[in-house]
N, C-alpha and C positions, 0 to 999 in steps of 0.2 A: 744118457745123452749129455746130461752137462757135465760129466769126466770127459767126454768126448772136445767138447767147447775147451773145457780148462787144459787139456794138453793141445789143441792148434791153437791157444792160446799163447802159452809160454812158448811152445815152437816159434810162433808168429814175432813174440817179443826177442826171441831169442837171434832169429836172421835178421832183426831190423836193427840191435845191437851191430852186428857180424856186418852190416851194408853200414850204418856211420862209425865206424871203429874208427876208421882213416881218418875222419875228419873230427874226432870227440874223443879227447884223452882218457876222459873218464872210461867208455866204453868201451875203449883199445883196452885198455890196466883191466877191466870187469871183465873183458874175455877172454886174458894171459892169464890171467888169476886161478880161473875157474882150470883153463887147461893143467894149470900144474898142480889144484889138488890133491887128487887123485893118487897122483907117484908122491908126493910130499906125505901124506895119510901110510902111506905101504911102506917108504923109506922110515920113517920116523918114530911110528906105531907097534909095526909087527909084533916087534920085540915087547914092548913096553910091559909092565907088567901093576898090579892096583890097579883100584878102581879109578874112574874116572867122572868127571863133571863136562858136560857138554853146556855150553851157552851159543846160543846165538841171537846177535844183537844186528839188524837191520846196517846202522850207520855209527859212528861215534859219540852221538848226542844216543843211543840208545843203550852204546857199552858203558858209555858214563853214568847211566841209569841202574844196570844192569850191577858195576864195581862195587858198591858197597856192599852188594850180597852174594857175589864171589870171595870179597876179603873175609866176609865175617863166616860165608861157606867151610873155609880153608882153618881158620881160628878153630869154629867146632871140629872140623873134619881135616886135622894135616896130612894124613895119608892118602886123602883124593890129589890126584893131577888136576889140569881144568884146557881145556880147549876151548876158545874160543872163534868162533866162524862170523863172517860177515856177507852180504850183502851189495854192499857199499864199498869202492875202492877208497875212499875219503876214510869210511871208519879204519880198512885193514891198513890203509897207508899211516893214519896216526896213532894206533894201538904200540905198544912197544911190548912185548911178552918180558916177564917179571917175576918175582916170587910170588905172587898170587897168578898169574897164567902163565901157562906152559908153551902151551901150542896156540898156533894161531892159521885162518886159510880161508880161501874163498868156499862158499856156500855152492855148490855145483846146482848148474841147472834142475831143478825137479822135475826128475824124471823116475818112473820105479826101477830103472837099471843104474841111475845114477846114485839113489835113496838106500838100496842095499847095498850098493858094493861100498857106500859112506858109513852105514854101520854095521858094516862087518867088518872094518878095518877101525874104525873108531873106539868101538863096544862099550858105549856109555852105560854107567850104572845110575845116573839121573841126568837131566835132559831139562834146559829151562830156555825158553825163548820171551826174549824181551819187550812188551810192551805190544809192538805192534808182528806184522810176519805170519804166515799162517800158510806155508805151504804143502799143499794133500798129501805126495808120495811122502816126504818129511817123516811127516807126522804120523801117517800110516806104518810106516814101516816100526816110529818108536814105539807105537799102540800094538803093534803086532807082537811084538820082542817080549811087552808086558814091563819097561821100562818106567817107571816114575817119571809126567814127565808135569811142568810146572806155567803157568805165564806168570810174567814179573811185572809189576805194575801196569798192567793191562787198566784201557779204560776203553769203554764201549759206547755208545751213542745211538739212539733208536735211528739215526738216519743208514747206519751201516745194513750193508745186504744180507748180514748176517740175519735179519730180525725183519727182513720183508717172504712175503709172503714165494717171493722165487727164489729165496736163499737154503734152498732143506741140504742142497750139496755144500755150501759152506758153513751151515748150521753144523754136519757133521766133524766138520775140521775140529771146532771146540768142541764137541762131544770126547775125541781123542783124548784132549787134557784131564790128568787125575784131580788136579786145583787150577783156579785162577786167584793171583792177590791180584786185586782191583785196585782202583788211584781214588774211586767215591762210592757212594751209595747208588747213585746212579745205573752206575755197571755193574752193582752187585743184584739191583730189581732186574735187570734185563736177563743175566746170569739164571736167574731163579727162575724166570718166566719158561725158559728152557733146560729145566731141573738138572743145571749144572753148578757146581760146587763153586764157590766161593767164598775168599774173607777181603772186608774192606782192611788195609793195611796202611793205605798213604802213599804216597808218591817217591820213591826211593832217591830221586835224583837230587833230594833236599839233602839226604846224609852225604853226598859224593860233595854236593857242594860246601856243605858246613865243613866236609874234613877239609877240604882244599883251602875253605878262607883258615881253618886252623896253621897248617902249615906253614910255618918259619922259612919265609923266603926274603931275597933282598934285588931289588933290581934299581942301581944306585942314578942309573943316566934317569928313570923314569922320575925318581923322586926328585933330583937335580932340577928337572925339567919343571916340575910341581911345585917348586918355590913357595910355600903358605898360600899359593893362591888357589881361587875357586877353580875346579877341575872339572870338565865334563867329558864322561867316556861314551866312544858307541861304539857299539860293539857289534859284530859280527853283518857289517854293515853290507847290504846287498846293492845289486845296480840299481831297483826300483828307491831303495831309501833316500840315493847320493844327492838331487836336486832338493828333495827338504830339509837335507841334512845339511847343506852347502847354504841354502835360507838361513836359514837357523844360525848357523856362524855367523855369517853376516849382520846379523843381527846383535850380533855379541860380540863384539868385539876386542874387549878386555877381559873374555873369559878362557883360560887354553881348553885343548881338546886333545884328546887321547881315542884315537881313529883305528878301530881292527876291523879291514875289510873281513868277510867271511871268507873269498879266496884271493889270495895275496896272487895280486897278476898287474901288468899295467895297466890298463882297463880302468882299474879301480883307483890307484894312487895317483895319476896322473892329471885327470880332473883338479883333485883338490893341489897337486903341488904349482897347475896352471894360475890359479886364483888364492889362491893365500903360499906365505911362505910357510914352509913344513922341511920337517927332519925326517929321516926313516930310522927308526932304532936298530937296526943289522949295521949302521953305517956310522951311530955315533962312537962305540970303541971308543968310550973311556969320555969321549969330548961332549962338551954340552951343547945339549939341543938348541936350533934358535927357529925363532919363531912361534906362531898361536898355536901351531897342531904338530902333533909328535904320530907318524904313523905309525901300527907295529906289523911290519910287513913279519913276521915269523909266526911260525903258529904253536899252540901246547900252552901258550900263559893267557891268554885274558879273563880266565876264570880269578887268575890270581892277582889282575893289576887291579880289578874292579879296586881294591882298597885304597889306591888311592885319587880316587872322585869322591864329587859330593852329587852329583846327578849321572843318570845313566840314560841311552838309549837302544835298545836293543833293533836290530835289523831282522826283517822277515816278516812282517806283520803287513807289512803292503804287497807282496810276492808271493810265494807258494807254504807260509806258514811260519808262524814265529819262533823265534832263537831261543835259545834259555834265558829266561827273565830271571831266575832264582838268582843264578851267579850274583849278579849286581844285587837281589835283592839281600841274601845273609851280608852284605855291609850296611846295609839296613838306607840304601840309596831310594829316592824317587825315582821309576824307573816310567821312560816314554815309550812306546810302539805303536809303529803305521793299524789303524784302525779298519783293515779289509781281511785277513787271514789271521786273527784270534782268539776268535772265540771258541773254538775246538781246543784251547789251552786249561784246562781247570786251574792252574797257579794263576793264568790273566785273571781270569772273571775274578775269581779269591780277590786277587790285590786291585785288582779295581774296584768292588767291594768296600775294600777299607777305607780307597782314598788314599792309596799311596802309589798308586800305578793308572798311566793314563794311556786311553787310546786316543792318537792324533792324527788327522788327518790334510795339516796344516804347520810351516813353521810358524807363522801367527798364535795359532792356537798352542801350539807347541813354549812358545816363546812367553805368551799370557800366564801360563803354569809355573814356569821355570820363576818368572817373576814375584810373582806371589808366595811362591812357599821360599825363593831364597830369601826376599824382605822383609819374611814376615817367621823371628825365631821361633816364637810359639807353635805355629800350624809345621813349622820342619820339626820340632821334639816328638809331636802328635803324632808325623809320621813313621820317628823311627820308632816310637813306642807302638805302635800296633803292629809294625815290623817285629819287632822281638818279637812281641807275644803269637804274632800269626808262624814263625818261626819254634817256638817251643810248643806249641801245639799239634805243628803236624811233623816233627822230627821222630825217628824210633822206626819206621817202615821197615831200614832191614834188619834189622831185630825180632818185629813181630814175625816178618814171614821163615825168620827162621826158624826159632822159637815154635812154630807151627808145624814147619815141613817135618819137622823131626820124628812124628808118626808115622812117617810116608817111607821114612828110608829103612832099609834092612839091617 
């Protein structure tokens, strides 16, 4: 009966997709996607010959999770391919395939006619899905092949259906997985509770960001714009953040700001260029920025401008769930976010912990903080030093789980 539920389920999601396509680009791109897997897998594949690595990553924020243990994959293993599938038209539209991934394509409906004809044309020799994603035919079909298959910083939460008492059809899903690396302790008790395998390993998106703040980059209008002055970034700023965020300047006014909407639309820039004067960086070509706020209407850098602020706010935390706080955190910034969708974050609670990461609910309150630790050098050293140290303590995740999986493969 609930196989029965789970497919007029995905059917049901699947026609309501198909009814607002017209009016929802996202959804239009997630139903063109999916249509051309299929020939794209047959065209591409047939031939191919070596093993291969399947990943699938939900969104972008999940493949960036997911990269550092595809790179270090490829390192032990050059002779795998690696495919990567998505979810998300956000993720497959900013993935760019590379010498660490091959292939790349939409995740087709799960269905058991769509789940085989995907790995039979695929023919994965290990199989990892990242973090979050758990679809039956999927998974069933990799359990059936007898495929290695893996979760990658999985973290789990006693509130999930997986661990209530009408979850035994979704309890099965993870039964499927040969491992899970887990992101805490946490998800490794729950794990155990239902004598499935796991290692606590860490949070892997901390290596994608440490290599990205490593990276030798130069973005010369941003720094121009940065003149020695106090800089504050927000990043990935949503339409719920815009009215605190728009406070908050107001309140500052001789401090600049470095603004990346989460989707670059006019919706979003237009607000802010109504009420203070702002530049758009696609527009300065070589000329210098004028004015308090520099927007970055382009997408693929904010991970890497964080470096140059001295405060950060990350967008999501008032909306449907927050951004990646890491990024700004390996520059070892005080980072702010809206106080209603973060606590399912394990890196929040951590950095609120320390006392270098704040939930705000308020540019008042927002602006109290900002205060205190810019005025005051001592309690900012404190910050970035337990920033390092929370930083080298939980760095190595894809390392260990590779280090690990190494039993698992042929």
């Amino acid at each position: 009966m609930s196989l029965l539920f789970y497919v007029i389920g995905i059917r049901l999601l699947h026609w309501l997709m198909i009814l607002v396509s017209p009016f929802k680009p996202k959804a239009r791109a997630l139903i063109k996607g999916r249509q051309k897997t299929l020939p794209y897998l047959e065209k591409t594949l047939t031939e191919a010959t070596g093993p291969l690595l399947w990943v699938h990553a939900s969104s972008i924020g999940e493949y960036e999770q997911g990269r550092p243990v595809i790179e270090k994959f490829k390192k032990q293993y050059p002779h795998y391919k690696v495919l990567v599938s998505f979810y998300s038209p956000s993720g497959y539209e900013a993935m760019q395939t590379d010498e660490v991934v091959n292939y790349k394509c939409y995740l087709p409906l799960d269905t058991r006619k769509n789940a085989r004809k995907f790995l039979a044309l695929v023919r994965p020799d290990v199989v990892m899905f990242v973090k979050y994603e758990f679809w039956h035919f999927y998974l069933d079909e990799v359990y059936k092949n007898d495929i290695p298959l893996f979760g990658i910083s999985t973290i789990f939460r006693q509130s999930q259906v997986f661990f209530k008492g009408y979850g035994k059809f979704f309890r099965k899903m993870l039964k499927k997985f040969s491992f899970f690396y887990v992101q805490d302790d946490a998800s490794q008790q729950l794990l155990h509770s239902l004598n499935i395998n796991s290692l606590v390993t860490g949070d892997t998106r901390l290596d994608r960001v440490l290599a990205l703040r490593d990276e030798e980059v130069s973005f010369p209008e941003i720094k121009e714009f940065c003149q020695d002055q106090r800089v504050f970034i927000i990043g990935s700023l949503r339409r719920e953040d815009l009215e605190l965020c728009k406070a908050f300047i107001r309140l500052n006014t001789t401090t600049k700001f470095i603004i990346a909407p989460h989707e670059i639309n006019e919706e979003m820039m237009r607000p802010l260029e109504e009420e203070f004067t702002c530049s758009r960086y696609t527009q300065l070509d070589g000329k210098q920025a004028e004015g308090q706020i520099l927007i970055i209407d382009t997408v693929g850098i904010l991970a890497k401008i964080y470096r140059y602020g001295q405060f950060a706010y990350v967008g999501g935390g008032l909306s449907d769930g927050l951004h990646n706080i890491l990024e700004p955190a390996v520059y070892e910034l005080p980072v702010f976010f809206g106080n209603r969708e973060y606590t399912r974050f394990k890196e929040a609670l951590d950095l609120i912990g320390l006392g270098t990461a704040f939930a705000i609910g308020s540019a008042g309150e927002m602006n109290r903080h900002y205060h205190e630790i810019s005025e005051d050098p001592e309690q900012h050293e404190q910050i970035v030093q337990r920033i390092k140290a929370y930083l080298e303590l939980n760095k190595g995740a894809s390392e260990r789980i590779i280090d690990h999986l190494q039993g698992y493969l042929k």
